[in-house]
Structure formats: C-alpha cells, structure tokens
TIPA-145300 format. One record per residue (C-alpha): residue number from 1; z negated, y negated, x. Coordinates in pm, whole numbers, plus 50000, padded with zeros to 5 digits. Last residue first. Example, Ala and Ser with C-alpha at 12.3 -4.5 7.8 and 13.67 -1.06 7.14 Angstrom:
2
  pos     zz     yy     xx
    2  49286  50106  51367
    1  49220  50450  51230
//
This chain:
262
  pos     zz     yy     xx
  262  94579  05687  72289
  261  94762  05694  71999
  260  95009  05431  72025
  259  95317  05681  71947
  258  95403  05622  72294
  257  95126  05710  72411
  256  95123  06022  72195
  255  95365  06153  72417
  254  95125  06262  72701
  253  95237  06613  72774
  252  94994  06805  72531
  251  95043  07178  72494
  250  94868  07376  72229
  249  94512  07392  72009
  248  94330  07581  72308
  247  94182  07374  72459
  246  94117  07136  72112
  245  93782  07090  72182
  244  93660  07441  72218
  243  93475  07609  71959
  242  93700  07913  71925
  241  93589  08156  71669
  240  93686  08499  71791
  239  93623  08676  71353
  238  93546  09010  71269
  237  93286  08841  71024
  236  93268  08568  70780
  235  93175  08629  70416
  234  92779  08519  70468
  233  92880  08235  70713
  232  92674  07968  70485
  231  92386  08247  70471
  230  92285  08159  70835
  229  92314  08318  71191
  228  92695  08207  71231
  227  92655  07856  71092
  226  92372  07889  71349
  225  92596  07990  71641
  224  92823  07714  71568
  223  92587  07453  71599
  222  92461  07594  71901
  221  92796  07586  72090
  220  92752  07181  72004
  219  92432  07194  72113
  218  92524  07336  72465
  217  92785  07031  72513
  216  93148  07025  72526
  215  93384  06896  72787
  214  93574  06574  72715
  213  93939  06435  72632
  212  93936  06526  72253
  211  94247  06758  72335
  210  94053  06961  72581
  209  94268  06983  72912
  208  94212  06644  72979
  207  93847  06843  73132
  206  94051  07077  73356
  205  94255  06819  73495
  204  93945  06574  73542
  203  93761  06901  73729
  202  94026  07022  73941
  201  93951  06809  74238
  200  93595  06946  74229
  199  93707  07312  74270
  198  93731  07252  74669
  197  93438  07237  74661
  196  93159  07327  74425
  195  93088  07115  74163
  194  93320  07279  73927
  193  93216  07638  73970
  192  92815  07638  73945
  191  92814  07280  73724
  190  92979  07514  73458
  189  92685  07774  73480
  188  92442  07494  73477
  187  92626  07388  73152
  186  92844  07109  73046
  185  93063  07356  72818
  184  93438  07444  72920
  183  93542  07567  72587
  182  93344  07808  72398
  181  93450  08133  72217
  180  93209  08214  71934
  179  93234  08604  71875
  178  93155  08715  71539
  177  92934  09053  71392
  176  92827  09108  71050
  175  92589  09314  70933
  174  92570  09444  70569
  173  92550  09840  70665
  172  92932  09834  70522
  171  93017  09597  70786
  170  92873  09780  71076
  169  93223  09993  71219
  168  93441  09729  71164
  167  93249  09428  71248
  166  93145  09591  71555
  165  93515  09670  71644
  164  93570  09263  71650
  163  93265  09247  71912
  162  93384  09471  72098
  161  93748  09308  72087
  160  93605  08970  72205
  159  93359  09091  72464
  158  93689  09275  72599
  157  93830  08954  72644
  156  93523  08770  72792
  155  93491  09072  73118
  154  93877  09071  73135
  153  93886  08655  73162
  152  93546  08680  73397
  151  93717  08960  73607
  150  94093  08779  73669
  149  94006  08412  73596
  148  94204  08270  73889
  147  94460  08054  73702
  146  94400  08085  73341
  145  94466  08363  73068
  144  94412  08355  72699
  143  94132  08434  72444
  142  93870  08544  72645
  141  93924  08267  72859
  140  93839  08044  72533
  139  93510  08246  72604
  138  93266  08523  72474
  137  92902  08443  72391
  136  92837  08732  72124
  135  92705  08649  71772
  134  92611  08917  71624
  133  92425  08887  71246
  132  92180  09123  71017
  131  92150  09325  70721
  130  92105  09722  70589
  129  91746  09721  70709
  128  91774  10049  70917
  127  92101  09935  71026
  126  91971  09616  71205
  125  91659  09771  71323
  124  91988  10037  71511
  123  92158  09801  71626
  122  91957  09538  71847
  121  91974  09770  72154
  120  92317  09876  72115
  119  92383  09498  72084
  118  92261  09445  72384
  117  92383  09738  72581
  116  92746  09594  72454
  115  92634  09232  72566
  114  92530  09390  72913
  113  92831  09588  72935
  112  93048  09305  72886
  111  92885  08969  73048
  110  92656  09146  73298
  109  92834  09494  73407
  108  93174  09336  73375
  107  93066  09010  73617
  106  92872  09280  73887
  105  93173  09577  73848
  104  93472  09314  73987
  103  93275  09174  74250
  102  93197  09551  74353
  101  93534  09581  74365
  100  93611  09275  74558
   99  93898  09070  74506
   98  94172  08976  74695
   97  94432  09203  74541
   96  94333  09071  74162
   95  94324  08741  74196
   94  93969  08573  74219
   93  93737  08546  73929
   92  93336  08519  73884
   91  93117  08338  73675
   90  92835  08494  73508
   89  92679  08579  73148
   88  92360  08604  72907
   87  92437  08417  72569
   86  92414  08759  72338
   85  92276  08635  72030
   84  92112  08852  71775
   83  92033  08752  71468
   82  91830  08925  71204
   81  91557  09198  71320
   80  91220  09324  71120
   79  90898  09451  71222
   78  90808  09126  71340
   77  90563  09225  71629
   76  90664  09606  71697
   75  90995  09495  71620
   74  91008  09227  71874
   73  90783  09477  72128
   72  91085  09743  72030
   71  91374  09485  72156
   70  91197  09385  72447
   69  91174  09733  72476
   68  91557  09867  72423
   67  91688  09563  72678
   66  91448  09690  72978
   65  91540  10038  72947
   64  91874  09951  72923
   63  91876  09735  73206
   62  92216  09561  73262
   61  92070  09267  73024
   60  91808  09172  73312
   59  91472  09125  73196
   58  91196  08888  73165
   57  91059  08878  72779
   56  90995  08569  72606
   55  90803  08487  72327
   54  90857  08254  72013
   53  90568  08257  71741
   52  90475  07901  71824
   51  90830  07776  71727
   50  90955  07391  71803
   49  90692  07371  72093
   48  90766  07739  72194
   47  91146  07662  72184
   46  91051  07334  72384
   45  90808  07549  72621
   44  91123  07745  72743
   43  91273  07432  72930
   42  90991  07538  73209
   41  91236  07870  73247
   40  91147  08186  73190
   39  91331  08450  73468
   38  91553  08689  73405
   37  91663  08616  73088
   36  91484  08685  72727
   35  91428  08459  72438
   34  91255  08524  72099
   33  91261  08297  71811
   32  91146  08336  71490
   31  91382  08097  71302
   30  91216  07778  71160
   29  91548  07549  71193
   28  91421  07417  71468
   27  91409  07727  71686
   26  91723  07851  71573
   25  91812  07512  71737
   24  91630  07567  72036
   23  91730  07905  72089
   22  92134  07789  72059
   21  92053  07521  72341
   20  91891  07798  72541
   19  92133  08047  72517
   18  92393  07773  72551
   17  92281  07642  72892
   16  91919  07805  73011
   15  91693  08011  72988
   14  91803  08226  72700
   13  92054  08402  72833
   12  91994  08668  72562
   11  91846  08554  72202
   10  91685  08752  71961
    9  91655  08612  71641
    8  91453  08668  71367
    7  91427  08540  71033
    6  91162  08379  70787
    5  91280  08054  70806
    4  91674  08020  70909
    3  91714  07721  70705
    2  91362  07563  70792
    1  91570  07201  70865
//
C-alpha cells in the first residue's frame, strides 16, 4: 500500500461502479483523491475514510465550465495533477433506423465528448509539469460490435482512438494516455440493462460469453487502472487494454468438454 502517495487523481464517475471502485483503490494506495459525478454518493465517505484530503465536486462531464473548475479548485488545492480517470458513462443502443437522434447525441455527449472535455480539462496542469496518466473507461464494445450497441459501441470506439491520439500528441510532454476496456462488470450501470425485461433472458448467454464463466467486478477494473496510474506502467501508453474475462479472447463452442475441461 502508499504506492501512489504523493499523487493526484481526478476521478469522473466517481459515485459509483468502476469510478468508485478505481477511487477507492487510488484511495488506498495513498493517492489524493478527488471524485466528481453528479451527485455524491453515501459510498463516497469510504474514499474519504481511506483519504481525508479527498473532495468531491458535483458536476456533469458535458459542462465545460463545470469540468475546467473542479479541475482549477484541485489545482488551486494541490497545485499539481497526475491521474486522471474518466469513469463517467451511459447505456444506450438501438439499431440505427429506430433510434432517436437526440438518443444518439445524449450517450456521445456523456461517454465521448465528456471524456474528451475531460481530458481537455486535465491537460494543460499535466503539460505544465511535463508528467501525468489517462486512463479513459472505454469498453470491450469499443473494441468490436454486438447486437444492439449502435450509439454506446460508436460512443466507446471513438473513446478508444481519442485516447490512442492522446498518446501521440502528449508523449513527448511525459504523459501517457491508455484506455482500459472492461467486460460486462457487475455494476449499477450493468444491473440498468440486464435486469430489465425482456433483457433478463440474455443475461446467462451474455455472462458464458466470458471465457472464465463470470462477469467482472469494479475492483478488478480498479486493479488495472492503478497499474495504469503507477510507475510499473511507466513504458505503456497508446495502448485499448481489454480487461475482460476472456470476451473477447475468440469463439468457444463447448469442445473442451470433451477434452475434460470443464
């Protein structure tokens, strides 16, 4: 523990599921911590428990304005920024000629533009002090298609390639910028599409989907995160890093029965 002492990290989505799983543990490990969603939740006072200096900020990530002071109250505080994780996000999907434009704009404008006016946000400190880590929250359905996913798939994709073209354009000012693309994680978000009929008959399929046979959990999208934030993923950047269970490892059809490996 203490690994990430001295640092600070600024943490989107914070609230709840993997933003607040990855808070926690940046909490642990001595990070600074500060969280911002829309609303704080009562599962905030474990980051404050782990880390009295945390602080939260209310704000949605589609306000500029909102984003860029949270950002300067951090500096104004710290004077210095070091991670910045971009967990906010929504569901959405539909195909294409049924769905709604303005369906369309509300999952872009939160999980892409808001990681992009996130990171703008965040930039600059990071420049200034010639170090510092992105980790965007993109998906495995960033990575390839599934039934349905239309806007959330597009919205996760393009996460993926901005957050490639950060590591292009910032790696010379010592930052570093990776995209962690989860499986399907047991979060509130998760619970929003599954449990909701008539999705719940797809839930086993989608869950034998993952090659170890489960969904994941927040902590283990955490773990990644702070290899990510810490000095043991010092030459790794550019990089869609699926943490997924095997989803996306390849086709399974059931023959390892037969090869008594079940």
């Amino acid at each position: 523990m203490g690994r990430l002492e001295g640092r600070v990290a600024f943490v989107t989505g914070a609230a709840s599921g993997i933003g607040l799983a990855c808070a926690r543990r940046f909490a642990a490990e001595r990070a600074v911590v500060v969280g911002l969603d829309l609303h704080r939740s009562p599962e905030w006072k474990e980051v404050e428990a782990a880390a009295p200096s945390a602080s939260f900020h209310e704000a949605d990530v589609r306000d500029e304005a909102a984003l860029r002071a949270a950002v300067d109250a951090t500096l104004a505080r710290h004077a210095r920024l070091d991670v910045l994780l971009t967990a906010a996000g929504v569901a959405g999907g539909g195909p294409v000629h049924l769905l709604d434009s303005a369906e369309w704009d509300r999952v872009q404008d939160i999980n892409l533009k808001g990681t992009f006016l996130s990171a703008k946000a965040a930039l600059p400190a990071m420049i200034e002090q010639r170090s510092g880590s992105i980790i965007t929250i993109a998906s495995i359905e960033g990575l390839e298609g599934t039934e349905g996913g239309s806007t959330y798939n597009a919205s996760k994709g393009g996460v993926v390639i901005l957050t490639k073209n950060m590591a292009i354009d910032y790696g010379r000012r010592g930052i570093r910028a990776n995209a962690i693309c989860p499986g399907f994680i047991q979060t509130p978000l998760l619970s929003s599409v599954l449990d909701a009929e008539p999705m719940t008959v797809f839930r086993d399929r989608i869950r034998e989907q993952h090659q170890l046979g489960r969904f994941g959990r927040p902590e283990e999208i955490a773990g990644a995160a702070f290899f990510l934030a810490s000095d043991d993923s010092s030459f790794v950047t550019g990089q869609a890093i699926a943490v997924d269970g095997g989803f996306t490892a390849g086709l399974r059809v059931g023959i390892t029965g037969l090869m008594g490996l079940e």
